[in-house]
C-alpha positions in Angstrom: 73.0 75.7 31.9 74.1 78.6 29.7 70.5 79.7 29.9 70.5 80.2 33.4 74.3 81.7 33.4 73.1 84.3 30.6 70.1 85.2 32.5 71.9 85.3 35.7 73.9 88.1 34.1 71.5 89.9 32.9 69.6 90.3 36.5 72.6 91.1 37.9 73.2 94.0 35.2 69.7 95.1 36.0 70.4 95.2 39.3 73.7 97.5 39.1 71.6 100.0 36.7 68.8 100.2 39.6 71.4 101.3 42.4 70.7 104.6 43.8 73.6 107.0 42.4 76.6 108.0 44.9 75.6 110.4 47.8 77.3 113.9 47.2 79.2 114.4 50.3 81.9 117.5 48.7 80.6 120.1 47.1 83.6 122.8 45.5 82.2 125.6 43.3 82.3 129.1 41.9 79.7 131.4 43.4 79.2 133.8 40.8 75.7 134.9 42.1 77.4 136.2 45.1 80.8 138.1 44.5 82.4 135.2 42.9 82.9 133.7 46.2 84.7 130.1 46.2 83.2 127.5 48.8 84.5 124.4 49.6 82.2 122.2 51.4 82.4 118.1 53.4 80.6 116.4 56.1 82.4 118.4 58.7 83.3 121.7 57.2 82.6 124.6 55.2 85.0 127.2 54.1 85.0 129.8 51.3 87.4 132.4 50.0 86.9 136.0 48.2 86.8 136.2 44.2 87.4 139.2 42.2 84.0 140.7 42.3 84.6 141.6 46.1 87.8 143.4 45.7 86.2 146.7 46.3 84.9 145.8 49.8 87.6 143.2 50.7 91.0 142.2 49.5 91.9 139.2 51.7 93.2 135.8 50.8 91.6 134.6 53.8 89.4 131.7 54.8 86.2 131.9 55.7 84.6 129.8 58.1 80.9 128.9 58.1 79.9 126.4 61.1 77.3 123.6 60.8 76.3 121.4 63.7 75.0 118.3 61.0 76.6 115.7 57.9 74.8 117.4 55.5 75.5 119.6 52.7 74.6 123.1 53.8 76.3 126.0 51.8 74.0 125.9 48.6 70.9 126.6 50.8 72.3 128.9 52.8 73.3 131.2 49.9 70.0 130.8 48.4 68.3 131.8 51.3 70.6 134.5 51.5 70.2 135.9 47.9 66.6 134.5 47.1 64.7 134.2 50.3 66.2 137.4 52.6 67.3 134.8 55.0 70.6 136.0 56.1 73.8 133.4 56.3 75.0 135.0 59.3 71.8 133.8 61.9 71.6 130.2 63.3 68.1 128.7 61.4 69.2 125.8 63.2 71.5 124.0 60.9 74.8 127.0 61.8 75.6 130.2 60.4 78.7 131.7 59.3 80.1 133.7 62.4 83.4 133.8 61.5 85.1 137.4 61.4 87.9 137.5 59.0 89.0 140.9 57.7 92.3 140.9 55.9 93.9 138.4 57.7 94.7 134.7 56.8 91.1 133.6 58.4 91.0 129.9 59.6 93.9 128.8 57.6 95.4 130.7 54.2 98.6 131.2 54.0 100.9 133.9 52.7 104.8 135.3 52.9 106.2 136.2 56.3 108.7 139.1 56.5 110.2 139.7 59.8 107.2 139.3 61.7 104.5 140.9 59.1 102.5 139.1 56.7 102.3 140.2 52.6 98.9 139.4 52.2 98.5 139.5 47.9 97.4 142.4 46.6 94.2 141.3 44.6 91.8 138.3 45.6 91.9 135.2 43.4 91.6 135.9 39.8 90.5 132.7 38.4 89.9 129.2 39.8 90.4 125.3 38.0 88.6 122.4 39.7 90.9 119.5 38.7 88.1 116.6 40.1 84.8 117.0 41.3 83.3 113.4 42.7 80.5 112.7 45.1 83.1 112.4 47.8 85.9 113.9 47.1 87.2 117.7 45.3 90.4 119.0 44.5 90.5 122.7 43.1 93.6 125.6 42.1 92.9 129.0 43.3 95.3 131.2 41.5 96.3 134.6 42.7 98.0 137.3 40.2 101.4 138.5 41.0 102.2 141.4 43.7 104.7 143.3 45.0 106.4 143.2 48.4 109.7 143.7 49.9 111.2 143.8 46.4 109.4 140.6 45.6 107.2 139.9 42.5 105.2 136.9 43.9 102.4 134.8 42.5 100.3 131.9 44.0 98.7 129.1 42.9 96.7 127.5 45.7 95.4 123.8 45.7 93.1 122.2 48.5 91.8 119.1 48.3 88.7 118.3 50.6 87.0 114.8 50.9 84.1 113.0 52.8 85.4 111.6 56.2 88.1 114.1 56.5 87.9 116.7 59.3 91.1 118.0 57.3 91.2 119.9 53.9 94.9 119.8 52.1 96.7 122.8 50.9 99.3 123.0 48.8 100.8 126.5 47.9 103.1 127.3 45.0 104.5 130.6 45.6 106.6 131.2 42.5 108.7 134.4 43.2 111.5 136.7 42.3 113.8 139.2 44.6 116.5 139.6 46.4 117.2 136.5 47.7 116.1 133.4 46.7 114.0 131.6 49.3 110.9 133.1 51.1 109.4 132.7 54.6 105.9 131.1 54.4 103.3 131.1 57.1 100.1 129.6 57.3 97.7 130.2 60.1 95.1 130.9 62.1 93.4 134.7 62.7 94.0 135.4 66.6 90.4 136.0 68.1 89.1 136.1 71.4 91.2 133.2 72.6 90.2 130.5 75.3 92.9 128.0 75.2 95.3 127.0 72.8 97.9 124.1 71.2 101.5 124.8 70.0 103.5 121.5 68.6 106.9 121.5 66.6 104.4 121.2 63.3 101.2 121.9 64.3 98.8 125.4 66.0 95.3 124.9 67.2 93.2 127.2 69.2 89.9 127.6 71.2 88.1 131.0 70.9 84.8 132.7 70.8 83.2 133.3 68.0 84.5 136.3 66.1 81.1 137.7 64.5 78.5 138.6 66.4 77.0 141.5 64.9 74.1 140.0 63.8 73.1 137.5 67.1 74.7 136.9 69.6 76.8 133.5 70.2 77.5 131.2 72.8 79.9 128.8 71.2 82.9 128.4 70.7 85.4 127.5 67.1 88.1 125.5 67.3 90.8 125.6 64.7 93.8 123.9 63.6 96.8 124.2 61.2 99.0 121.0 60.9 102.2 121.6 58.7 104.3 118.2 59.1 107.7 119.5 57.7 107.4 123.2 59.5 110.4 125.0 60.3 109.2 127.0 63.3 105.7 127.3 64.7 104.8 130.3 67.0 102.8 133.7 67.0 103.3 136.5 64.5 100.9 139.7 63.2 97.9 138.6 64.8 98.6 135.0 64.2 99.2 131.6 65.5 101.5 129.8 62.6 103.2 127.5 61.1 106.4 128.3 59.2 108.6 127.0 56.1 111.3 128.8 54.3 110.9 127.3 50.5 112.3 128.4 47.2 110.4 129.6 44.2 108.0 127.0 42.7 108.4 124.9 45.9 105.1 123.7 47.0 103.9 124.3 50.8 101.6 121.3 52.3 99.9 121.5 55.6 96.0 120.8 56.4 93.7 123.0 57.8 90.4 121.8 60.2 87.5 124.0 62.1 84.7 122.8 64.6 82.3 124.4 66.8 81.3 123.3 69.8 77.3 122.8 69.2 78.2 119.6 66.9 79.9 117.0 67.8 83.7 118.7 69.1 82.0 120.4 72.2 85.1 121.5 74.3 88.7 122.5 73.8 90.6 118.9 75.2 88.5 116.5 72.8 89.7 119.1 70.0 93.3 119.6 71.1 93.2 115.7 71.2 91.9 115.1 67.8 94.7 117.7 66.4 96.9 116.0 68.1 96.7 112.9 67.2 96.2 113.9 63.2 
């Protein structure tokens, strides 16, 4: 009887060795190779932010957005094809493209400090990043931006986002450590004002519906719907170009709200099915 237990055991350890390794469904990484760019990848959406190396064409703390109609992994190929294969990532080879226009502005979802009405975007981009865990289904990373100036403010900003397989949402979470004249700051995170279609305003939560905001390369006949859900906002509303979402914090207080894009040639096709699915986050 042992016999048969031991051997039992043994198949059944052979059989866990044999199974196919995890599917990677995140991907989060530096890309050195092209400006030190940062992109975070899932099943549903791809975003990226701007590194040191592309300071002298663009100081934004901005999110990028690069739309994909399909589950699968797409940024890697895209910027080899880009820097490799002279396949530019801003035409549609049929998997999406990025036509996302985001300038220095918050893009589809950074955040930054909120004077009056006017944003104080930081002064450099991100100077180094930290991934704390890297799994087949699931990242969490620190981007961390070095101190500026504004309003009599010296202000730094550590920015974590966690992104995982299944999740239309990524997760911020901003510490703004600061110093200045008073001791709480506005902060606002939000969504770049485009050529707007429709649009969502809840107590802790912005969406919109817009065309797309690139199309110098092709044109475009979707649309991009994006959302910024902050559950313990203090005010939501419009400001600089913006649609926000608002929270007065003190220094070393983190800021947690999620961010979400679509486009309408996958699987979010017009603006009530999206408004819907923010809504009911």
């Amino acid at each position: 009887m042992k016999r048969f237990l031991y051997l039992a055991i043994a198949l059944c350890a052979l059989a866990a060795c044999k199974q196919k390794p995890q599917e990677v469904k995140v991907l989060a990484r530096d890309v050195p190779e092209r400006s030190d760019d940062f992109i975070w990848e899932n099943d549903y959406v791809v975003y990226r932010a701007y590194g040191k190396a592309l300071e002298n064409e663009l100081v934004s703390p901005g999110f990028d957005v690069w739309v994909k109609n399909t589950n699968d992994l797409v940024a890697d190929q895209r910027y080899k094809d880009e820097l490799e294969n002279g396949k530019t990532y801003h035409k549609d080879y049929g998997n999406g493209k990025d036509c996302y226009k985001v300038g220095k502005t918050l893009g589809g979802g950074a955040s930054a400090p909120l004077f009056d009405t006017l944003l104080a975007y930081p002064s450099h981009n991100f100077a180094s990043t930290e991934v704390l865990e890297s799994k087949p289904d699931k990242a969490v990373f620190v981007l961390h931006y070095p101190e500026w100036e504004a309003n009599g403010y010296k202000i730094t900003l550590d920015k974590k986002i966690t992104v995982e397989a299944g999740q239309r949402f990524c997760k911020a979470e901003d510490t703004y450590k600061f110093t200045g004249p008073a001791d709480t700051l506005d902060i606002a995170a939000g969504i770049v004002r485009h050529e707007i279609e429709d649009e969502l305003f809840f107590p802790d939560r912005v969406a919109i519906w817009e065309k797309a905001s690139d199309t110098s390369v092709e044109p475009e006949d979707g649309f991009l719907g994006l959302a910024v859900v902050m559950p313990d906002a203090d005010y939501v509303g419009l400001g600089d170009g913006h649609s926000m979402c608002i929270k007065t914090i003190h220094s070393g207080e983190p800021v947690t709200y999620y961010f979400s894009s679509v486009w309408s040639k996958f699987d979010i096709t017009n603006p009530d099915d999206w408004f819907d699915l923010v809504e009911n986050l």
